[in-house]
PDBQT receptor file of N, H, CA, C and O in Angstrom, charges set to zero:
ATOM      1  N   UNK A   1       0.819  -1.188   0.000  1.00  0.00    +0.000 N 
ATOM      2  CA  UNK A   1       0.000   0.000   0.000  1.00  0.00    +0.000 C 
ATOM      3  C   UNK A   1       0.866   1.256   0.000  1.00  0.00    +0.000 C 
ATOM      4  O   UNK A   1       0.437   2.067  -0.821  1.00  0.00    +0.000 OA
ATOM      5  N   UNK A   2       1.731   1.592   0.526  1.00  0.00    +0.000 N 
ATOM      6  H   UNK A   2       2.079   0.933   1.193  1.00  0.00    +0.000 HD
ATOM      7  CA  UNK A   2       2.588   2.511   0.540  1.00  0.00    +0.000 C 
ATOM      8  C   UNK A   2       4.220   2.254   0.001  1.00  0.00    +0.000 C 
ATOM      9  O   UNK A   2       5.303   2.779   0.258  1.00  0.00    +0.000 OA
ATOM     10  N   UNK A   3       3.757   1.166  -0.871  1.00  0.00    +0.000 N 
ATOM     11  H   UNK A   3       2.876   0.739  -1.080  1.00  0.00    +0.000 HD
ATOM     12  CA  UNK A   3       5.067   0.735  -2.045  1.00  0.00    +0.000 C 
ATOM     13  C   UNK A   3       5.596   1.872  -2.822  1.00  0.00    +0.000 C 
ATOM     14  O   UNK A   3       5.481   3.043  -2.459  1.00  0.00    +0.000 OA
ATOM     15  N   UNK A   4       6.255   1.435  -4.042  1.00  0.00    +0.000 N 
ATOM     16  H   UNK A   4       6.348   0.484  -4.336  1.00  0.00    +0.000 HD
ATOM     17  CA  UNK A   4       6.677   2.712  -5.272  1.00  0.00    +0.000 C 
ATOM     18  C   UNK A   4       7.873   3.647  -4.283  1.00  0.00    +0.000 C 
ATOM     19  O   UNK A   4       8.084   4.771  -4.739  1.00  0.00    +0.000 OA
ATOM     20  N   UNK A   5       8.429   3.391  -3.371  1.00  0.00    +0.000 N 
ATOM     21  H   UNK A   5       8.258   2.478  -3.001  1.00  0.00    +0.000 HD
ATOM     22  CA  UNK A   5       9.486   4.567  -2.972  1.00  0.00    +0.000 C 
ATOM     23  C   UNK A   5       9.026   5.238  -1.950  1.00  0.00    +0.000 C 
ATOM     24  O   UNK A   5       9.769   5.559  -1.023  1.00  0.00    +0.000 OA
ATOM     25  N   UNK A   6       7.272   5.649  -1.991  1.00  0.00    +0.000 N 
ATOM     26  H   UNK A   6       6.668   5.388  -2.744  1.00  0.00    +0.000 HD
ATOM     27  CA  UNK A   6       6.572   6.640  -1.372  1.00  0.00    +0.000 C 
ATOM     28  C   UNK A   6       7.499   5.849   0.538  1.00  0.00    +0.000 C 
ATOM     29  O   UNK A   6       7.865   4.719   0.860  1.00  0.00    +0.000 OA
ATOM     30  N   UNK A   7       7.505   7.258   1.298  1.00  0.00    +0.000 N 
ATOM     31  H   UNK A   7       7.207   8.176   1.036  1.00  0.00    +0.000 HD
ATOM     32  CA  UNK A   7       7.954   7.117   2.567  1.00  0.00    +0.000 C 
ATOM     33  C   UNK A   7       7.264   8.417   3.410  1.00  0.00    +0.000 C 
ATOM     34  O   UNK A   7       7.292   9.569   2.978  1.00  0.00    +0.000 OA
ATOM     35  N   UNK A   8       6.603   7.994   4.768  1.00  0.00    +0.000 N 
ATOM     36  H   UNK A   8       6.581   7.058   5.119  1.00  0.00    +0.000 HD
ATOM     37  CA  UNK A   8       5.861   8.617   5.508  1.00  0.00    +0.000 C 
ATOM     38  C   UNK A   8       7.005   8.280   7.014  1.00  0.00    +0.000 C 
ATOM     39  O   UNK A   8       7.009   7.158   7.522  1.00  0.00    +0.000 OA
ATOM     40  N   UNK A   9       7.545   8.969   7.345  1.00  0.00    +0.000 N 
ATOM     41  H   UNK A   9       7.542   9.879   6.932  1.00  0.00    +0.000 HD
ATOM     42  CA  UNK A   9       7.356   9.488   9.103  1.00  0.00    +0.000 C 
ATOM     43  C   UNK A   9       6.682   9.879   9.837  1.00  0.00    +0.000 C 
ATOM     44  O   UNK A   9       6.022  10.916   9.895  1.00  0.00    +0.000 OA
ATOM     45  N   UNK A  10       6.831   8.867  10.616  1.00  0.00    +0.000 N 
ATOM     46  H   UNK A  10       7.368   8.025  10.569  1.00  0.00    +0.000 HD
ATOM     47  CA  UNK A  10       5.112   9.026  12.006  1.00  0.00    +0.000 C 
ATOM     48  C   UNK A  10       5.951   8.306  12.823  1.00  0.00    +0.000 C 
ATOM     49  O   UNK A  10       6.461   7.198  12.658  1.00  0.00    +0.000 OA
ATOM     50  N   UNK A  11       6.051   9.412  14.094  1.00  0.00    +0.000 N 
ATOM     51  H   UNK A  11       5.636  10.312  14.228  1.00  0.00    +0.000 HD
ATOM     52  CA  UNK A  11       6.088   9.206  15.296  1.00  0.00    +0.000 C 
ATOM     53  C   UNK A  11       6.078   8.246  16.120  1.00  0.00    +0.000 C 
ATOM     54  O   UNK A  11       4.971   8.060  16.625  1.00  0.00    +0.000 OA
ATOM     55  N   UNK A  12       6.855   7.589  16.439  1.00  0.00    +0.000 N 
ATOM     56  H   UNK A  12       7.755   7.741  16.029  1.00  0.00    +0.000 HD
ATOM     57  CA  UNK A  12       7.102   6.491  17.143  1.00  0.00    +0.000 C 
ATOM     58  C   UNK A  12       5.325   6.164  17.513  1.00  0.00    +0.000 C 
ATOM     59  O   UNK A  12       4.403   5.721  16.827  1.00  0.00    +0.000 OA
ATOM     60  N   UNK A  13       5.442   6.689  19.101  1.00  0.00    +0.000 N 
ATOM     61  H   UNK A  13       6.190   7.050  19.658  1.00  0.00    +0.000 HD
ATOM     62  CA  UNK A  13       4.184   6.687  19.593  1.00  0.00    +0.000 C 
ATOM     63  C   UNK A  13       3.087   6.976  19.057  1.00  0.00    +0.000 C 
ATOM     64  O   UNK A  13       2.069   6.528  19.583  1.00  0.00    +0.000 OA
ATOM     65  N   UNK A  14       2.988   7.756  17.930  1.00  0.00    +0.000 N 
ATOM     66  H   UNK A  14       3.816   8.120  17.503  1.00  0.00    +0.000 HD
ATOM     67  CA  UNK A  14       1.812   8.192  17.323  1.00  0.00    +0.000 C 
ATOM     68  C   UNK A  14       1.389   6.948  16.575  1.00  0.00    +0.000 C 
ATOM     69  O   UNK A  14       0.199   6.674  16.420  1.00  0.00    +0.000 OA
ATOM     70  N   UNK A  15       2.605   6.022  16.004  1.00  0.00    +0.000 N 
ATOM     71  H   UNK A  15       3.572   6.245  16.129  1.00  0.00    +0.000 HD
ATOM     72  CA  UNK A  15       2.371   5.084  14.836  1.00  0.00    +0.000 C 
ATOM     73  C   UNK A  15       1.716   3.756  16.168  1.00  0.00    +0.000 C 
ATOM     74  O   UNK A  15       1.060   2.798  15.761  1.00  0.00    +0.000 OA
ATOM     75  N   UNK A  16       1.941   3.880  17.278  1.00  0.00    +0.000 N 
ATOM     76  H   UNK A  16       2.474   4.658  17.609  1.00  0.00    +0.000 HD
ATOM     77  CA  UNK A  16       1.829   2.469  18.426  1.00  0.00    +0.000 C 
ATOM     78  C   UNK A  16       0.524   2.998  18.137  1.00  0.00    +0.000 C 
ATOM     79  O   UNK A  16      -0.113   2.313  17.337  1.00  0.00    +0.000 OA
ATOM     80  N   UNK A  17      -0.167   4.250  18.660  1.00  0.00    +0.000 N 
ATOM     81  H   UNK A  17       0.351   4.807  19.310  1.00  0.00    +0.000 HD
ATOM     82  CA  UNK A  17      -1.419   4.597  18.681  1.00  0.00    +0.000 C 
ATOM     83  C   UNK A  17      -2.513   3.938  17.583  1.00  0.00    +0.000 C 
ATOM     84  O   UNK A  17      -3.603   3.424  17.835  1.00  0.00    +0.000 OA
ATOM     85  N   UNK A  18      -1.775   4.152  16.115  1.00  0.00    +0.000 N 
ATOM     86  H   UNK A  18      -0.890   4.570  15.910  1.00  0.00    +0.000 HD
ATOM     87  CA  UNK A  18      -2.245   4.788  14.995  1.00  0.00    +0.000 C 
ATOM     88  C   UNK A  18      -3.054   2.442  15.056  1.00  0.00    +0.000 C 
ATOM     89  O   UNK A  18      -4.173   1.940  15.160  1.00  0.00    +0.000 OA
ATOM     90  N   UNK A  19      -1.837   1.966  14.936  1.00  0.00    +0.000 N 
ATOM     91  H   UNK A  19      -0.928   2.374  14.851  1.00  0.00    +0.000 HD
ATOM     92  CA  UNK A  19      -1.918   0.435  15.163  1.00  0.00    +0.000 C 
ATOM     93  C   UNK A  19      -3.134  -0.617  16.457  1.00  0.00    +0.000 C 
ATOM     94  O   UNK A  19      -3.403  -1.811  16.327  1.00  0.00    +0.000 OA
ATOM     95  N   UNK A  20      -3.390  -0.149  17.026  1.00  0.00    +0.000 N 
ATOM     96  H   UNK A  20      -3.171   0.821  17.131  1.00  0.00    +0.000 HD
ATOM     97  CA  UNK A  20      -3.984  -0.199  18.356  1.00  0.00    +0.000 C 
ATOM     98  C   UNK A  20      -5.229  -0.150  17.463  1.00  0.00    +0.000 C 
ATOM     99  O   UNK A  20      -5.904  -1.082  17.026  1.00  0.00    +0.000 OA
ATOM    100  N   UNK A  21      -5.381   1.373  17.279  1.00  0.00    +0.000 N 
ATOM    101  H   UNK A  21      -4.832   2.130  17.634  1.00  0.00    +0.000 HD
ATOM    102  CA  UNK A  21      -6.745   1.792  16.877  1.00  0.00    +0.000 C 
ATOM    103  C   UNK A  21      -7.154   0.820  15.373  1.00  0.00    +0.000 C 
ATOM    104  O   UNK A  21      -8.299   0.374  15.296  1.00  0.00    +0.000 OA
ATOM    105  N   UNK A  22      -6.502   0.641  14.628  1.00  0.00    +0.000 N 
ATOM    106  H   UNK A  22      -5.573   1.003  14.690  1.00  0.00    +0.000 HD
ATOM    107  CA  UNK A  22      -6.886  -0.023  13.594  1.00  0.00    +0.000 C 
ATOM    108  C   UNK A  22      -7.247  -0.928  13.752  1.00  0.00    +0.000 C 
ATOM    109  O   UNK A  22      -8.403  -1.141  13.388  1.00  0.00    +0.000 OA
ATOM    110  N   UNK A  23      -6.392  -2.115  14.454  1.00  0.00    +0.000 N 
ATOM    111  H   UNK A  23      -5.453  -1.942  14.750  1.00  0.00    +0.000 HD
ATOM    112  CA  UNK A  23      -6.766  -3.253  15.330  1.00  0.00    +0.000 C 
ATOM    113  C   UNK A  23      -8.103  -3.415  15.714  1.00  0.00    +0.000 C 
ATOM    114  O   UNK A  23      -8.734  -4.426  15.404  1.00  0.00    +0.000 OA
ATOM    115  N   UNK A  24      -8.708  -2.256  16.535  1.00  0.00    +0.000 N 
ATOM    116  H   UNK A  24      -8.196  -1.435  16.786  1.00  0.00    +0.000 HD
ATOM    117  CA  UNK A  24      -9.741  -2.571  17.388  1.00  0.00    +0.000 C 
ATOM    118  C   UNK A  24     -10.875  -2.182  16.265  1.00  0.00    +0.000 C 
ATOM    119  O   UNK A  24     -12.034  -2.560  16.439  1.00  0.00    +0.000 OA
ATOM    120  N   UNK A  25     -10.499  -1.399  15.082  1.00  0.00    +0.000 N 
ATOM    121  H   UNK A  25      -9.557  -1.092  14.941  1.00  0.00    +0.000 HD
ATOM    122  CA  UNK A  25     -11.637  -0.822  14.406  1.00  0.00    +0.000 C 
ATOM    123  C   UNK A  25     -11.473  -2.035  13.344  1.00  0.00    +0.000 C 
ATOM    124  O   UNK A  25     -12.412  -1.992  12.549  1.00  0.00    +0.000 OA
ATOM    125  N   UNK A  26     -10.648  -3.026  13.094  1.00  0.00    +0.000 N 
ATOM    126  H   UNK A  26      -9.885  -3.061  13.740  1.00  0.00    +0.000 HD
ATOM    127  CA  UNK A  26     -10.913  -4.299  12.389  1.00  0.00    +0.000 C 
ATOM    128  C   UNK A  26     -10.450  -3.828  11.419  1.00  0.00    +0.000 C 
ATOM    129  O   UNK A  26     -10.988  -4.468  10.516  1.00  0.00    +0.000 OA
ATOM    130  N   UNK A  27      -9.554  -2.856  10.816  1.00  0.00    +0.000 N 
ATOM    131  H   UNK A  27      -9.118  -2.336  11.550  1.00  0.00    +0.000 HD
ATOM    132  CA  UNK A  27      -8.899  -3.051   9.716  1.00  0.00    +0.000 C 
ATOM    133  C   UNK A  27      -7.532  -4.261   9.578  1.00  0.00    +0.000 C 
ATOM    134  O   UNK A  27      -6.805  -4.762  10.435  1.00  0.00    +0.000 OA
ATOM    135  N   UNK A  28      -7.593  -4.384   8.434  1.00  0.00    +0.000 N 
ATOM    136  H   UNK A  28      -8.184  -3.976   7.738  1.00  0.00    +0.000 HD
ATOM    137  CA  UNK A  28      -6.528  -5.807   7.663  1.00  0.00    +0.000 C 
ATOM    138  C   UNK A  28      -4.938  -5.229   8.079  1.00  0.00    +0.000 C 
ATOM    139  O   UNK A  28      -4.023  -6.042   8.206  1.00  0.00    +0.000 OA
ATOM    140  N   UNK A  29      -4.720  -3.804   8.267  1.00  0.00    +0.000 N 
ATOM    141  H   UNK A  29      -5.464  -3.144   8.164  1.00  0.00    +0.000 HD
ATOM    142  CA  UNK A  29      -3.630  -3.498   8.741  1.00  0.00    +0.000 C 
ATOM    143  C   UNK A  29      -3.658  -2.193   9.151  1.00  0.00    +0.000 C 
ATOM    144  O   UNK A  29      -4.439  -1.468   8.534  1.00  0.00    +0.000 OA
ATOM    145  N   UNK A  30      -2.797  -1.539  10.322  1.00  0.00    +0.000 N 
ATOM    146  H   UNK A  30      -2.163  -2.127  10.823  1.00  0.00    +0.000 HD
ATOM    147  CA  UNK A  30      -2.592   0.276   9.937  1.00  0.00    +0.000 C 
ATOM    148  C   UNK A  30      -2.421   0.778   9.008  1.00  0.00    +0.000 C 
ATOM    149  O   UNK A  30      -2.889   1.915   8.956  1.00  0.00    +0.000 OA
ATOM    150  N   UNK A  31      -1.705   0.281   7.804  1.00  0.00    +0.000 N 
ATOM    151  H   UNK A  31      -1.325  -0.643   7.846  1.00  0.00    +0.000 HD
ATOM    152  CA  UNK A  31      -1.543   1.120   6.333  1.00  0.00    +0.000 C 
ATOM    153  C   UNK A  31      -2.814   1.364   5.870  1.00  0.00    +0.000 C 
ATOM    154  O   UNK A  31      -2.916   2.384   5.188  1.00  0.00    +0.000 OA
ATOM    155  N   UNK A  32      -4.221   0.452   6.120  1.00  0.00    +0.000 N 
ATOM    156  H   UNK A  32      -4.137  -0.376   6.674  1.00  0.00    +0.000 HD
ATOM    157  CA  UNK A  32      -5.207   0.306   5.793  1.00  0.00    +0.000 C 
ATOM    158  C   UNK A  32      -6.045   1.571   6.052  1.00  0.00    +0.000 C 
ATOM    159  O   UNK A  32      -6.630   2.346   5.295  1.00  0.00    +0.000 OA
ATOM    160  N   UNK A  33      -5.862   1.495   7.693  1.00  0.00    +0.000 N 
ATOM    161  H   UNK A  33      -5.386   0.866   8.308  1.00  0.00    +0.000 HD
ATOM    162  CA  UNK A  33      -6.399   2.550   8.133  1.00  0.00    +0.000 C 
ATOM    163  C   UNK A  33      -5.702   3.933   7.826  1.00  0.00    +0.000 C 
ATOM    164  O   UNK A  33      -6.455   4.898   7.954  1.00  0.00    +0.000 OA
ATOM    165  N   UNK A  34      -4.685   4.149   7.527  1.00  0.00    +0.000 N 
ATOM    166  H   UNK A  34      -4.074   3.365   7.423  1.00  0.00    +0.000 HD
ATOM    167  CA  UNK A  34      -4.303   5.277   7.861  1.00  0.00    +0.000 C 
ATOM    168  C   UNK A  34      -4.660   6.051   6.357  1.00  0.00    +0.000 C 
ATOM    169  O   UNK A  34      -4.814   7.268   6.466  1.00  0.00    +0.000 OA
ATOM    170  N   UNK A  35      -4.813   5.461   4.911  1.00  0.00    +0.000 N 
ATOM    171  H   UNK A  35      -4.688   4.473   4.822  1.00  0.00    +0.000 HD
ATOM    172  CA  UNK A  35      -5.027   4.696   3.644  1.00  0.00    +0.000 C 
ATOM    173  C   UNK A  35      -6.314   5.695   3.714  1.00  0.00    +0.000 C 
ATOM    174  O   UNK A  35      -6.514   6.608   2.913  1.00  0.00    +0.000 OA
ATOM    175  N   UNK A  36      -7.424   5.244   5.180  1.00  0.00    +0.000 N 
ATOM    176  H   UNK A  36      -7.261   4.502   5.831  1.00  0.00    +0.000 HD
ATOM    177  CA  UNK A  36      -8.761   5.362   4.760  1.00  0.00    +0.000 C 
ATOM    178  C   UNK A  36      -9.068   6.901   5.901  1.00  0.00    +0.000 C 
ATOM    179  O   UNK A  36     -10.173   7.356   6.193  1.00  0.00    +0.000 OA
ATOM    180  N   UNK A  37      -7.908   7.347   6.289  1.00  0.00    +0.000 N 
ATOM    181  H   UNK A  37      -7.010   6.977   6.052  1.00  0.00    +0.000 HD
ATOM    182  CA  UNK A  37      -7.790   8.512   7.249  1.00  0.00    +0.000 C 
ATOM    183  C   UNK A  37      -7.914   9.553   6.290  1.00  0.00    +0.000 C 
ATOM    184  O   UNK A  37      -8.877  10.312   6.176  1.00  0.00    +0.000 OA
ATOM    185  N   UNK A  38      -6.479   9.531   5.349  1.00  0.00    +0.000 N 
ATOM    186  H   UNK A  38      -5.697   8.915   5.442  1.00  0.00    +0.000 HD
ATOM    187  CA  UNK A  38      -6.626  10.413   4.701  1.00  0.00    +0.000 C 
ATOM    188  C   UNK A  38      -6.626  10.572   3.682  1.00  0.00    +0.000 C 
ATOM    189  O   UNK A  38      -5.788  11.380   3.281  1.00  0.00    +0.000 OA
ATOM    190  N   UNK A  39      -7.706   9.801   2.462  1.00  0.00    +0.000 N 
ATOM    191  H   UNK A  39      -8.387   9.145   2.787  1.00  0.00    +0.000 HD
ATOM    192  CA  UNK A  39      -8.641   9.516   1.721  1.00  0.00    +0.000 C 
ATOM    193  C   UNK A  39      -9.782  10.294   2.478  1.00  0.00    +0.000 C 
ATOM    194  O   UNK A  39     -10.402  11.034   1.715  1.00  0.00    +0.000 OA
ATOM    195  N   UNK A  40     -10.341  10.322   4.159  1.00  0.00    +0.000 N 
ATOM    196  H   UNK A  40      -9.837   9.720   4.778  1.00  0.00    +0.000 HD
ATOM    197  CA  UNK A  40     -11.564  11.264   4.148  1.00  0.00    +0.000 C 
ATOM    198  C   UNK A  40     -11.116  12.227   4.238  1.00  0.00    +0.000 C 
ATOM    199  O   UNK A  40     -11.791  13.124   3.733  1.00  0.00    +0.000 OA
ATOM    200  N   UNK A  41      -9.721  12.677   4.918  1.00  0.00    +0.000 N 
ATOM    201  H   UNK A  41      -9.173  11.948   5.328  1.00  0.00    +0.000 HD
ATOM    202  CA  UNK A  41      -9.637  14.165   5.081  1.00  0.00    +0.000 C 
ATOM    203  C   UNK A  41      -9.370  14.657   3.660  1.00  0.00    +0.000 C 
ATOM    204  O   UNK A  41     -10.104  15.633   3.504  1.00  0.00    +0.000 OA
ATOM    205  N   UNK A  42      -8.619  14.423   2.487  1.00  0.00    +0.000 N 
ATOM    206  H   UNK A  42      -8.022  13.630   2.614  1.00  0.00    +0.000 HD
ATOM    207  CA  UNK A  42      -8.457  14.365   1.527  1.00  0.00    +0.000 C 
ATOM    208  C   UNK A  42      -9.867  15.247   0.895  1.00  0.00    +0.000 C 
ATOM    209  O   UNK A  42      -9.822  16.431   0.562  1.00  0.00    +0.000 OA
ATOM    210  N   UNK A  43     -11.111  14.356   0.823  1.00  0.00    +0.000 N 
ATOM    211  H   UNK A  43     -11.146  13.394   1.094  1.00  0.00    +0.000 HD
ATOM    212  CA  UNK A  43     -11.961  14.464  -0.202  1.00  0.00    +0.000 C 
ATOM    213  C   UNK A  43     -12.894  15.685   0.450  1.00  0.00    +0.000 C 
ATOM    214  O   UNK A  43     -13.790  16.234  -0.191  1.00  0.00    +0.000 OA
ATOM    215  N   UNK A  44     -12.513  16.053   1.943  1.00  0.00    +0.000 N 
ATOM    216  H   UNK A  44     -11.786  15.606   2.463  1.00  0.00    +0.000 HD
ATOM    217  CA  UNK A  44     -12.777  17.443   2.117  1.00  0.00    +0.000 C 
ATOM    218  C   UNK A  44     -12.959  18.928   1.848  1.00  0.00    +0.000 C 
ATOM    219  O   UNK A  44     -13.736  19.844   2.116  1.00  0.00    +0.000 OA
ATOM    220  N   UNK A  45     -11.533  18.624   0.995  1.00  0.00    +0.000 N 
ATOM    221  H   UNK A  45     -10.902  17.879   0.776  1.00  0.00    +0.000 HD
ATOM    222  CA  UNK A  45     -10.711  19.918   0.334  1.00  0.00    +0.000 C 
ATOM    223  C   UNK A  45     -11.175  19.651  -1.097  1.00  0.00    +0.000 C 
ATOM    224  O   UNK A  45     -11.337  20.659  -1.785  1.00  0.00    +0.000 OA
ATOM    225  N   UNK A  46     -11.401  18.533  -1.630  1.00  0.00    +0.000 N 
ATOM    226  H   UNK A  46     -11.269  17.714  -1.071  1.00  0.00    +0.000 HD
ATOM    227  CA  UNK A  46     -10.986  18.146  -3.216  1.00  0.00    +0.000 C 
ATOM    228  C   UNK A  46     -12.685  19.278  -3.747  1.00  0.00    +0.000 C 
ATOM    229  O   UNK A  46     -12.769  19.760  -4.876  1.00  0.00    +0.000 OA
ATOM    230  N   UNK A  47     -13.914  19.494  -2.567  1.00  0.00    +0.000 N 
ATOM    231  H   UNK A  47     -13.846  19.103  -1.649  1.00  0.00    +0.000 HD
ATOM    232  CA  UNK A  47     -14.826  19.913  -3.453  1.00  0.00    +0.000 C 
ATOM    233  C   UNK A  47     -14.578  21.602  -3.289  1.00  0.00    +0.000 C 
ATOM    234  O   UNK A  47     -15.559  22.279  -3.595  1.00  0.00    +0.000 OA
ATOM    235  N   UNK A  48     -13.560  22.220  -2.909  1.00  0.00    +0.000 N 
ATOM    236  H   UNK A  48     -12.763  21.670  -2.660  1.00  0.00    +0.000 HD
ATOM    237  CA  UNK A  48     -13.281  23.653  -2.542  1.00  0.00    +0.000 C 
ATOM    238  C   UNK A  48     -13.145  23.968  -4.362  1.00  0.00    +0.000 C 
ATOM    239  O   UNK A  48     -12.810  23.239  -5.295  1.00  0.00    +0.000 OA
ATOM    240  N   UNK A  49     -13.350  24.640  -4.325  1.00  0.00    +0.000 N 
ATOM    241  H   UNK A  49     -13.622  25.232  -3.566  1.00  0.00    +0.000 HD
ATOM    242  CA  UNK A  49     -13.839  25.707  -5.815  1.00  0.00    +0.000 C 
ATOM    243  C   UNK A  49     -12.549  27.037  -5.796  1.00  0.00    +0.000 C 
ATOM    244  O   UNK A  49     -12.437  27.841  -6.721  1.00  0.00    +0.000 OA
ATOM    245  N   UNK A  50     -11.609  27.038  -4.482  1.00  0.00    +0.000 N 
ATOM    246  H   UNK A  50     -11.700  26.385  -3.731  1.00  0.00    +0.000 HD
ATOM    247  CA  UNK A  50     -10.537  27.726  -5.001  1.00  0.00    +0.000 C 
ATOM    248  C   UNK A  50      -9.562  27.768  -3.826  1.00  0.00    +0.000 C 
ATOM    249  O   UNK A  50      -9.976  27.331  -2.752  1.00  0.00    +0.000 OA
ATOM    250  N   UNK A  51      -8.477  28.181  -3.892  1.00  0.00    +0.000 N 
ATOM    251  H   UNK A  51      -8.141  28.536  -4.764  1.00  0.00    +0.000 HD
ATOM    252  CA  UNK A  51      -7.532  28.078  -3.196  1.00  0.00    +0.000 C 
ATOM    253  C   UNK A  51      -8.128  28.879  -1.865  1.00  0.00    +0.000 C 
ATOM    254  O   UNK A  51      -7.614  28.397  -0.855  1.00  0.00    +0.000 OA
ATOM    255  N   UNK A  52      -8.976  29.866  -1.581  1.00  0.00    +0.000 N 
ATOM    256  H   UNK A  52      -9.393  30.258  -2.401  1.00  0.00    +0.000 HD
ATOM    257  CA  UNK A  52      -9.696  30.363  -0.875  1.00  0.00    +0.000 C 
ATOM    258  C   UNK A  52     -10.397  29.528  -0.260  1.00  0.00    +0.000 C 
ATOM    259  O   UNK A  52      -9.837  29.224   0.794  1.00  0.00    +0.000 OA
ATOM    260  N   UNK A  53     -11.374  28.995  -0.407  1.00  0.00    +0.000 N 
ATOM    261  H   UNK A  53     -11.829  29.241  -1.263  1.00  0.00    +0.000 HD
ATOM    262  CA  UNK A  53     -11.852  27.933   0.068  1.00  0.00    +0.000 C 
ATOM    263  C   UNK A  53     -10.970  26.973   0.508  1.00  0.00    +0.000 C 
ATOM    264  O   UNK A  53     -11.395  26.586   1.597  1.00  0.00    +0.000 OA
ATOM    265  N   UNK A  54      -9.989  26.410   0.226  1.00  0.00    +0.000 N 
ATOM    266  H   UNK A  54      -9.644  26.725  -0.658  1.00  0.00    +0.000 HD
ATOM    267  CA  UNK A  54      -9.097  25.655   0.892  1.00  0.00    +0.000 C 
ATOM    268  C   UNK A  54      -8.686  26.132   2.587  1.00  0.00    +0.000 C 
ATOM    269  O   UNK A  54      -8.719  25.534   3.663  1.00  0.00    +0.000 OA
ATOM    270  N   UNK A  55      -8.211  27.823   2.066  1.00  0.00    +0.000 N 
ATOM    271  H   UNK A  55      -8.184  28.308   1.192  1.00  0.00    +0.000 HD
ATOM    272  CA  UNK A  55      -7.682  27.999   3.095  1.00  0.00    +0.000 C 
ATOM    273  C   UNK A  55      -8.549  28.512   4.251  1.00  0.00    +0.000 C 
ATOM    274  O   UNK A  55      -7.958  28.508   5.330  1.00  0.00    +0.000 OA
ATOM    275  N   UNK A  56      -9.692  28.910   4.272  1.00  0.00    +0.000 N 
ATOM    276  H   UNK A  56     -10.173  28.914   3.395  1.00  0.00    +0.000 HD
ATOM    277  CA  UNK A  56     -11.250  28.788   5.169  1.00  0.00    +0.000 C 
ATOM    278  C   UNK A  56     -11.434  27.315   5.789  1.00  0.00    +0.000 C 
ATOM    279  O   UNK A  56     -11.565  27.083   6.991  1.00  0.00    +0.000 OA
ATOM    280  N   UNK A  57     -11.423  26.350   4.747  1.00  0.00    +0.000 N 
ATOM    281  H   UNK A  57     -11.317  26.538   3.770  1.00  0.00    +0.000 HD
ATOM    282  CA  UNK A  57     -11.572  24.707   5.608  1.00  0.00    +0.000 C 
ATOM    283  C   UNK A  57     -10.503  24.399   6.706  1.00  0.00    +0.000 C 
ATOM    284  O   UNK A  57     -10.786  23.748   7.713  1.00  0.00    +0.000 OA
ATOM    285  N   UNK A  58      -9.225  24.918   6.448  1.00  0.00    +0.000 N 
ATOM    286  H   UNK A  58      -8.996  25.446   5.631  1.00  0.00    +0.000 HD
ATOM    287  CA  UNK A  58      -8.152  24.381   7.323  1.00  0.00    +0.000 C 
ATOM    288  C   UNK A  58      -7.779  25.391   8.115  1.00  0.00    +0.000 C 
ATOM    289  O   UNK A  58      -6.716  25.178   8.698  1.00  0.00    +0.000 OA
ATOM    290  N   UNK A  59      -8.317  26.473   8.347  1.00  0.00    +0.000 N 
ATOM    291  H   UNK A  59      -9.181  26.646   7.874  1.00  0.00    +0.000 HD
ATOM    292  CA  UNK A  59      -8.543  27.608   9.221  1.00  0.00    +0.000 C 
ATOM    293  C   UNK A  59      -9.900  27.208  10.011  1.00  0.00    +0.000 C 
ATOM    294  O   UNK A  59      -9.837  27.217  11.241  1.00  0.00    +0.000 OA
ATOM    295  N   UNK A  60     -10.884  26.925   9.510  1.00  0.00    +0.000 N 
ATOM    296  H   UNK A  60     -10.935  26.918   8.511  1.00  0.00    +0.000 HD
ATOM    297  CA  UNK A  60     -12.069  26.391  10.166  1.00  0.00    +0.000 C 
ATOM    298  C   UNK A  60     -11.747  24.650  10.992  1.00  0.00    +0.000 C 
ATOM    299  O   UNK A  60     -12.679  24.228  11.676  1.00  0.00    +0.000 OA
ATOM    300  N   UNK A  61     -10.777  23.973  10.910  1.00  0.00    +0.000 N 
ATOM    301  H   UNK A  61     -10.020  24.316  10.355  1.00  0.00    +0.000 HD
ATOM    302  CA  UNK A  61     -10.166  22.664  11.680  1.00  0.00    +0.000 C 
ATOM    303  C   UNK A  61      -9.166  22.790  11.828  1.00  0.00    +0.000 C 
ATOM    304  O   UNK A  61      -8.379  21.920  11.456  1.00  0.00    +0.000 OA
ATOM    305  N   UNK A  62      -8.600  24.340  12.660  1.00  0.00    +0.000 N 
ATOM    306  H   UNK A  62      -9.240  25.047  12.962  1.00  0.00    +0.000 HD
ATOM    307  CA  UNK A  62      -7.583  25.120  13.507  1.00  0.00    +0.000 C 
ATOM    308  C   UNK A  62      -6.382  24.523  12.716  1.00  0.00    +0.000 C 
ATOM    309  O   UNK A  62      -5.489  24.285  13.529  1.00  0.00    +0.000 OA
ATOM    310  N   UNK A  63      -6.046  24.222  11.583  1.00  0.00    +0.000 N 
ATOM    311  H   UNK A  63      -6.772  24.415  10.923  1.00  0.00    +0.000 HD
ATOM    312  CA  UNK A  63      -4.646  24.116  10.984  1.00  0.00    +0.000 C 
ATOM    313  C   UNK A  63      -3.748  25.047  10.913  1.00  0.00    +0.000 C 
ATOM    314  O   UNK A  63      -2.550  24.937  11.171  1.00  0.00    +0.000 OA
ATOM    315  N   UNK A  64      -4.707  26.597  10.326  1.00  0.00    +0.000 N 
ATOM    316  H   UNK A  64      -5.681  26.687  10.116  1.00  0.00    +0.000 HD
ATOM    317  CA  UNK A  64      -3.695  27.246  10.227  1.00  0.00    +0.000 C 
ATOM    318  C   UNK A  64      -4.464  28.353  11.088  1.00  0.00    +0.000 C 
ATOM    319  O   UNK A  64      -5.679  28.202  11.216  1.00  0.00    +0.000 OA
ATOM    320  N   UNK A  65      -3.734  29.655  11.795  1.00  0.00    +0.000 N 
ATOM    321  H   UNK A  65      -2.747  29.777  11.690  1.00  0.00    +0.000 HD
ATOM    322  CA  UNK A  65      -4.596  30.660  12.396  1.00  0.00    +0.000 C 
ATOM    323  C   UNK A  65      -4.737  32.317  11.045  1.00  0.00    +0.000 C 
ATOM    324  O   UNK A  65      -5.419  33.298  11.341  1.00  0.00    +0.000 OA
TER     325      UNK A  65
């Protein structure tokens, strides 16, 4: 799932967390879940109509101030 070269760093502890939770939510692995994390946060932004709108959504889920 995260073949081709692609490489993600995550936090020791964040990744124990990230594993736990997948586990208990019955995914086939954490890559799975994490796969289907941000695929939703993803398709959030994808219907914004302009770079404006982008930056209102991630100002509105305290990303940026």
């Amino acid at each position: 799932m995260f073949g081709g070269g692609n490489k993600i760093k995550v936090d020791p502890d964040l990744l124990e967390r990230i594993k736990k939770i997948a586990e208990v939510a019955g995914y086939a692995s954490h890559e799975e879940f994490i796969m289907h994390v941000l695929e939703r946060e993803v398709a959030q932004f994808e219907d914004a109509s302009s770079d404006e709108d982008i930056t209102e959504k991630l100002r509105g889920l305290g990303y940026i101030s």
